[in-house]
TINU-345129 format. One line per 8 residues: number of its first residue (from 1); their letters; for each residue x, z, y of C-alpha. Coordinates in Angstrom, 2 decimals, always signed. Example, Ala and Ser with C-alpha at 12.3 -4.5 7.8 and 13.67 -1.06 7.14 Angstrom:
2
1) AS) +12.30:+7.80:-4.50 | +13.67:+7.14:-1.06
This chain:
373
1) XXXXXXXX) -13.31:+32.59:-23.87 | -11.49:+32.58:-20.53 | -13.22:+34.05:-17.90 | -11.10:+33.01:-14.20 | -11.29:+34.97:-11.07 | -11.01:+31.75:-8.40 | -10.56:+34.05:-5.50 | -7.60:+35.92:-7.05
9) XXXXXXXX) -5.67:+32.83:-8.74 | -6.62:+30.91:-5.19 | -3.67:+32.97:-3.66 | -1.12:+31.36:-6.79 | -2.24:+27.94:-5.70 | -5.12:+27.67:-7.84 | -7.54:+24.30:-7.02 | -11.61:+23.91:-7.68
17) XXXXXXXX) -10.25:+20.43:-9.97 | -7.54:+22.65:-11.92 | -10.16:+25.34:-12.29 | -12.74:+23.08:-13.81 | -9.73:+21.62:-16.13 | -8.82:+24.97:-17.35 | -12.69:+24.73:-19.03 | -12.42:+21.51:-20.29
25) XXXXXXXX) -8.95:+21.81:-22.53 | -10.41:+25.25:-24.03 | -13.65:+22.51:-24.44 | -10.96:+19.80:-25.87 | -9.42:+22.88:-27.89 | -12.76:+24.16:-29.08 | -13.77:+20.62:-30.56 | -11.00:+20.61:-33.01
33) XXXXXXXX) -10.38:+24.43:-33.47 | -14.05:+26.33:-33.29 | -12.12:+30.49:-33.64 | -10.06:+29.08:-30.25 | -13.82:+29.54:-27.56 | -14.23:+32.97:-28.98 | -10.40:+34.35:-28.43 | -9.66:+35.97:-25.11
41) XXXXXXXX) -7.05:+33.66:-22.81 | -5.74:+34.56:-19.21 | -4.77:+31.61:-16.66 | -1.56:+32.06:-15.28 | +1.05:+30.08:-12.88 | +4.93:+29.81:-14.28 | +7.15:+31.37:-11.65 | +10.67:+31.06:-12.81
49) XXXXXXXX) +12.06:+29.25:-16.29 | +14.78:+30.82:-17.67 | +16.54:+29.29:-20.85 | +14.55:+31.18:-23.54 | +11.19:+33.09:-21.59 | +9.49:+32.08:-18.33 | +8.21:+34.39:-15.92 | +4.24:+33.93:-15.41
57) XXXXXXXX) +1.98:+35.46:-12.77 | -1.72:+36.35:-13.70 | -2.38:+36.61:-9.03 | -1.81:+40.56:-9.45 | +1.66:+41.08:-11.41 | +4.41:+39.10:-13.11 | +5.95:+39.05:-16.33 | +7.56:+37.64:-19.03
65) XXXXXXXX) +6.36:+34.99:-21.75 | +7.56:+32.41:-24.64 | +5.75:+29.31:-25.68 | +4.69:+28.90:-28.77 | +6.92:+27.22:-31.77 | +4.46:+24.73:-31.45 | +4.54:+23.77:-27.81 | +8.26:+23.70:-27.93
73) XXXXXXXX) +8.01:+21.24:-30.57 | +5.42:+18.68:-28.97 | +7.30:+18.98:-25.61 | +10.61:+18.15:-27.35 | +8.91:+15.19:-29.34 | +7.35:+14.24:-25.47 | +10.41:+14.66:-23.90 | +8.76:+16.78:-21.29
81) XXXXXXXX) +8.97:+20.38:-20.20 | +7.53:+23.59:-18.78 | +8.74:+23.83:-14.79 | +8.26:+26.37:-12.38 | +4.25:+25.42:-10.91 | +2.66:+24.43:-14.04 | -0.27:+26.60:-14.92 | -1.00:+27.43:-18.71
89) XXXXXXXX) -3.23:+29.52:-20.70 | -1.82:+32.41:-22.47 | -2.55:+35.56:-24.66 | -1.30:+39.34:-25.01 | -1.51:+39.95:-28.59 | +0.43:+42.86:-28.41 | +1.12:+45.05:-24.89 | +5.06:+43.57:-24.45
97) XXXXXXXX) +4.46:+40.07:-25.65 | +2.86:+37.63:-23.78 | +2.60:+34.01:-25.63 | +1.73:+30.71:-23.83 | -0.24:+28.42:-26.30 | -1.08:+25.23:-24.14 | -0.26:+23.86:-20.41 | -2.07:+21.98:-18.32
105) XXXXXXXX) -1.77:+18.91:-16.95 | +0.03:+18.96:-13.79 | -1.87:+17.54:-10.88 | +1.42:+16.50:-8.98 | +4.86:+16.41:-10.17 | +8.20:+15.84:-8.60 | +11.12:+14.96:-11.68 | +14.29:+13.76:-11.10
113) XXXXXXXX) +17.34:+12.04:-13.40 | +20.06:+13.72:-14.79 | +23.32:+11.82:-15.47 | +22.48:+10.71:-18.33 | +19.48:+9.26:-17.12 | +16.87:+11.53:-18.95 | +14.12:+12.91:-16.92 | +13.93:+16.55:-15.81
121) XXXXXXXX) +11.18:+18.08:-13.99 | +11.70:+20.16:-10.83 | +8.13:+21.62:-9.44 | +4.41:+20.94:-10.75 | +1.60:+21.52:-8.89 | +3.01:+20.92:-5.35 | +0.80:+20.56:-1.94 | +4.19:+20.03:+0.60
129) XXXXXXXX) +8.00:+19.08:-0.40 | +9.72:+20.49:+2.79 | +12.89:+18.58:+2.56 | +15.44:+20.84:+4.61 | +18.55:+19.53:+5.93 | +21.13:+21.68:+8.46 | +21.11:+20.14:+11.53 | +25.57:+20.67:+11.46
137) XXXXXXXX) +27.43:+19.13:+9.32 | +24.95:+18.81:+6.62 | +23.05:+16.11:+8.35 | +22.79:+13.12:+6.27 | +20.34:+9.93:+6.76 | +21.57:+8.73:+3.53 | +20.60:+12.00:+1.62 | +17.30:+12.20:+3.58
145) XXXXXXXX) +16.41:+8.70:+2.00 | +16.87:+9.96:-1.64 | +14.84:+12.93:-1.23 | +12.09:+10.95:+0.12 | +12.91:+8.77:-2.68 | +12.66:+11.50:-4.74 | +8.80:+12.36:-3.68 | +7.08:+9.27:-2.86
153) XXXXXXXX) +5.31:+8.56:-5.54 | +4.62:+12.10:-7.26 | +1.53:+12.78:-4.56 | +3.27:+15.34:-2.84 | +3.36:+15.29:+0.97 | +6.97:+14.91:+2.11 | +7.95:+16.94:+5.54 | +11.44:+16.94:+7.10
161) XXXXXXXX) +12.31:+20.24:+8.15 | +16.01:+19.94:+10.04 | +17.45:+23.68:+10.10 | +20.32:+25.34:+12.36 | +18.71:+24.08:+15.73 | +21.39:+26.53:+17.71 | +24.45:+25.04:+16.07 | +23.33:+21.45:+18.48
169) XXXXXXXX) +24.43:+23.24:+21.29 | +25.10:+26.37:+23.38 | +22.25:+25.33:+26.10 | +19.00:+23.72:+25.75 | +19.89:+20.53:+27.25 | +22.75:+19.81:+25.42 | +20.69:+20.51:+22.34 | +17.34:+18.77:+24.18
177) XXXXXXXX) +20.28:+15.64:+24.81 | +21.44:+15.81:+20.84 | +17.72:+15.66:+19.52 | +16.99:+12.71:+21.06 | +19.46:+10.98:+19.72 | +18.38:+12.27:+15.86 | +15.20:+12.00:+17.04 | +15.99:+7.91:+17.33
185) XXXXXXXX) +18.08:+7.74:+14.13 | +15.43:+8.74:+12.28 | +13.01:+6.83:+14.05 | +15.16:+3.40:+12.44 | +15.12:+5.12:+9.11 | +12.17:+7.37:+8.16 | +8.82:+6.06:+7.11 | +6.41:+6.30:+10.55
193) XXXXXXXX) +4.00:+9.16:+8.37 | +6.61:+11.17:+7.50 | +6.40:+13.97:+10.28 | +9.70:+16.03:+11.27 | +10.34:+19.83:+12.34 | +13.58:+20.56:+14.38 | +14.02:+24.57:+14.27 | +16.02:+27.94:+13.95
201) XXXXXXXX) +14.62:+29.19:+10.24 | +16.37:+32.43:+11.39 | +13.33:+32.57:+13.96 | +10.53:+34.83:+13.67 | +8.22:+31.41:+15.09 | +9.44:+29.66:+12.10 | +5.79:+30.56:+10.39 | +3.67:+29.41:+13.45
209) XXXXXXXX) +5.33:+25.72:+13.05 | +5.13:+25.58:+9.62 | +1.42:+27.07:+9.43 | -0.13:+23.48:+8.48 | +1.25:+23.63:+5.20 | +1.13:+27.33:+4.41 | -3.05:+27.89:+4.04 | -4.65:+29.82:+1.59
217) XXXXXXXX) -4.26:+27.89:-1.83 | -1.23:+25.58:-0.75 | +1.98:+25.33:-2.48 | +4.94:+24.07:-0.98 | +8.45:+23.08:-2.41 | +11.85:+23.14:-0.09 | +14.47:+20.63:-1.31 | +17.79:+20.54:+0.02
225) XXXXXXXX) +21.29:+20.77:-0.82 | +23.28:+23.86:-0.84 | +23.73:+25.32:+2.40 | +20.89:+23.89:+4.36 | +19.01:+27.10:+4.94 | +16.20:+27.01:+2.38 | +17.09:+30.98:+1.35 | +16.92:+31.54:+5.09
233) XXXXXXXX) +13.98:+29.93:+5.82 | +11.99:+31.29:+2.70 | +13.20:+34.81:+3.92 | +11.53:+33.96:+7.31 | +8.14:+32.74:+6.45 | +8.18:+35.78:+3.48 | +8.39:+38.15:+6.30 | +11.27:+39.97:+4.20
241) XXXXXXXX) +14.63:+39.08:+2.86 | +13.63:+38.53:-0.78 | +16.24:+35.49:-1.49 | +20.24:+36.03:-1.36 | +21.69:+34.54:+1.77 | +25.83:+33.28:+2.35 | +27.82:+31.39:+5.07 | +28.91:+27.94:+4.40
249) XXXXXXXX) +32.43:+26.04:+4.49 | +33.97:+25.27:+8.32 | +34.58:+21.69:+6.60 | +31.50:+20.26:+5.32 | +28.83:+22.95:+6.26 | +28.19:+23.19:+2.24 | +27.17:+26.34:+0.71 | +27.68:+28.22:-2.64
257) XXXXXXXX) +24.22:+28.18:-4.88 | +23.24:+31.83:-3.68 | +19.51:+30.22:-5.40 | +20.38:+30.32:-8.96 | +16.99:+29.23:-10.18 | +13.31:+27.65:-8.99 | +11.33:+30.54:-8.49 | +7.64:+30.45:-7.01
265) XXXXXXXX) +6.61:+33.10:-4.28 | +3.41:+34.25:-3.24 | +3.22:+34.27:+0.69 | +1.22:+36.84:+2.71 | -0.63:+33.66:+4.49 | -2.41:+32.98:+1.20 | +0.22:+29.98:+0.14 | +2.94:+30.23:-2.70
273) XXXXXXXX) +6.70:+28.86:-1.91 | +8.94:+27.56:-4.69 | +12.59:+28.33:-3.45 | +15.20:+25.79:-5.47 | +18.86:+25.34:-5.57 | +21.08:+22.93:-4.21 | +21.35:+19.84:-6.17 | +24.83:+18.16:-5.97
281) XXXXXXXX) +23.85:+15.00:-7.50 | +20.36:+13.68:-7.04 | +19.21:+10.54:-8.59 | +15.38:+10.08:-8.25 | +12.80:+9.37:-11.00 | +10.85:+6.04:-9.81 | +10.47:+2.47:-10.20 | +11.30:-0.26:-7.82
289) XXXXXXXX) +7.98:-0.02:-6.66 | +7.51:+3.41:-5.60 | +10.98:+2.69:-3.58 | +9.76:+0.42:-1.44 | +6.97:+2.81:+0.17 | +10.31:+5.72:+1.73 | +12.00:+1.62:+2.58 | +8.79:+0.06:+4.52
297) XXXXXXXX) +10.76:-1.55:+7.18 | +13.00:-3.54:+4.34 | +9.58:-4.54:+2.54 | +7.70:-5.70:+5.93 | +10.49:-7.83:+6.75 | +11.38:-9.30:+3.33 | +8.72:-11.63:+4.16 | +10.63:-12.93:+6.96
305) XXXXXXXX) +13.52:-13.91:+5.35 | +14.44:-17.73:+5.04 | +14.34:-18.03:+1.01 | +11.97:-16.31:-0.99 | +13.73:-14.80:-3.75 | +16.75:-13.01:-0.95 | +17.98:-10.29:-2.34 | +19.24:-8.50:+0.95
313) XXXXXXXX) +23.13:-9.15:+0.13 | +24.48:-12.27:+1.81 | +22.04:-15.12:+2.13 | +21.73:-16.26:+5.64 | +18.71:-16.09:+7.51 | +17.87:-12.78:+5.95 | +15.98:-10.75:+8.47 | +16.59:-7.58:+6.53
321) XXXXXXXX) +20.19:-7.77:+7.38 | +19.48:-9.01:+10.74 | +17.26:-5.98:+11.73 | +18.01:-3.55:+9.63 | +21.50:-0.97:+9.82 | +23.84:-2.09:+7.14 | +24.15:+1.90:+5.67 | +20.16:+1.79:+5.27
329) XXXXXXXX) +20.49:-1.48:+3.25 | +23.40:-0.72:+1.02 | +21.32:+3.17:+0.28 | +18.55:+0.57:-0.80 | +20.58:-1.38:-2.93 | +22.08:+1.69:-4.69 | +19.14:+3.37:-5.38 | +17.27:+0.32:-6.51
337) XXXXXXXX) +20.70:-0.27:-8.98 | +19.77:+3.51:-10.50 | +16.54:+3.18:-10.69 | +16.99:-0.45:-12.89 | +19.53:+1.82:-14.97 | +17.19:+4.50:-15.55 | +14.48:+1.99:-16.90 | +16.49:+0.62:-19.07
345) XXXXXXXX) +16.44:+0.77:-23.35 | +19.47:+1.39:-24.93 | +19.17:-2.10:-26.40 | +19.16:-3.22:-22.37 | +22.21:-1.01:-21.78 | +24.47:-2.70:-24.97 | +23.83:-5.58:-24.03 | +24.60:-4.90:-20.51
353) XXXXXXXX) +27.85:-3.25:-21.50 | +28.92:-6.26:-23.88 | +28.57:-8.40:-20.69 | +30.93:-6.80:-18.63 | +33.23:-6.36:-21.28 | +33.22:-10.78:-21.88 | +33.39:-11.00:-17.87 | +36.52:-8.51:-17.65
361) XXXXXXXX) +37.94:-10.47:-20.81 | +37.35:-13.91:-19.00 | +38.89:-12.53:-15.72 | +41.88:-10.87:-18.01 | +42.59:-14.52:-19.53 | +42.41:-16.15:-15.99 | +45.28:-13.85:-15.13 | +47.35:-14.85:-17.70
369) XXXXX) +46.99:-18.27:-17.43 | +47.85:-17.79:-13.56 | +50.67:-16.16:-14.48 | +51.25:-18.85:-16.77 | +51.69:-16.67:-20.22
């Protein structure tokens, strides 16, 4: 028997859909298992994973948990896991040990690759991916386009927030000159929905621009690399410094991981923030397909080109190459080259491997006879 406060769990992120599927797994649960409707279980949102016990949040405290033997086990054999967002039902068999026993099935979810090409997931349960990037030397279009890459697809809303709006300038029309020009790079690169916030997340306005994605009930992700300001800008729409802030290198404008871990934070607005670290190396899980909708200028044009099966390399009369900026196209072409990898079996990748080893032995002999060994 679960019985769910709405109003309190609303403030976690809680949904009317997620609410109603809480009642149908105990349902699916009671079906096979008839003792499981008459134990007691609390709802409860995963704030931070930690390598052996996740921190859960019941809308009124926090505190620690373990899955089940079980649940380990079936995620293992799924090759899924719990992430910071997911919500899952729990009991308190004794006062110090809370025990989750089942989670529920995200509504969203943002995974990426790791370099080995298994899947890991970042954030469940996500409204808003605010997809910060420093507005110094941080700036990147080409690390923009994988982050996009990155959430198209999962049914999260992607919003570019570009940080460190003084470091443009020391008056406001060298910075008002300097935003246009951004303002028309990303014009040529960025999908015409995606919307973007220039700002100072040191500000005490930074909550008044960001208020369309912090209602009551929302949950919002940042995503950015290290140094971008996501610490800062969590402090600033918390209302209180609860992350770790630290300066970043003269060079590059990186920053050291101050963010050690995701960790999901209830703001006074009603909305919960999940504060991640910087990720170094970011491959995105999609298909080809889902790639095409952050690259809708390459698509609408493909059409155009003069034979049907271009590929966007060489061929002439392609008007992807004609219209589009060469770095956009050869980020396409990368990512698309991952994203093949990624779906591969390791049957695909032997066989792969085998044929680069005959071309570099064909090449090897060509050589020789050149040289005429």
């Amino acid at each position: 028997m679960i019985d769910i406060d709405f109003e309190r769990l609303r403030a976690l992120g809680l949904h009317a859909a997620m609410a109603q599927a809480v009642q149908q797994l105990i349902a699916d649960f009671a079906s096979r298992t008839p003792e499981f409707a008459d134990q007691d279980w609390q709802l409860m949102r995963v704030c931070t994973v930690h390598r052996d016990r996740l921190q859960v949040h019941d809308g009124v405290s926090e505190r620690s948990a373990i899955p089940l033997p079980r649940l380990i086990k079936q995620h293992a054999l799924d090759g899924t896991s719990i992430a910071v967002g997911d919500w899952v039902l729990t009991q308190t068999p004794e006062p110090d040990r809370c025990c989750i026993h089942a989670v529920l099935p995200p509504v969203t979810r943002i995974n990426r690759r790791d370099a080995d090409g298994s899947r890991h997931a970042v954030v469940s349960n996500v409204d808003t991916a605010l997809l910060v990037m420093g507005l110094d030397l941080d700036f990147s279009l080409r690390r923009l386009e994988r982050y996009l890459a990155l959430v198209q697809g999962s049914g999260v809303w992607p919003v570019v927030v570009l940080t460190k709006l003084d470091t443009l300038g020391d008056t406001a029309w060298a910075r008002s000159e300097r935003l246009v020009d951004i303002a028309r790079q990303l014009r040529e690169r960025l999908p015409p929905e995606v919307i973007v916030h220039a700002l100072d997340a040191r500000s005490p306005e930074v909550a008044q621009d960001l208020a369309p994605y912090l209602g009551l009930g929302q949950t919002l992700v940042l995503l950015g690399s290290s140094g971008a300001g996501k610490s800062t800008l969590t402090n600033s729409l918390a209302g209180m410094g609860l992350q770790d802030t630290g300066p970043v290198r003269e060079h590059d404008s990186r920053g050291r991981h101050t963010t050690t871990a995701r960790t999901l934070l209830p703001l006074l607005s009603g909305a919960c923030l999940i504060d991640t670290p910087g990720v170094r190396s970011l491959r995105p899980d999609a298909d080809v397909q889902t790639l095409s909708a952050s690259f809708t200028d390459i698509q609408a044009l493909a059409g155009q080109c003069r034979f049907r099966n271009c590929q966007h390399v060489n061929e002439p009369g392609c008007a992807v190459l004609a219209q589009v900026a060469g770095d956009r196209v050869r980020n396409f072409h990368k990512l698309k080259r991952e994203m093949q990898r990624d779906q591969q079996t390791p049957l695909d990748r032997q066989r792969e491997l085998a044929r680069w080893k005959q071309i570099g032995r064909a090449g090897h002999e060509r050589a020789k006879m050149k040289r005429g060994e």
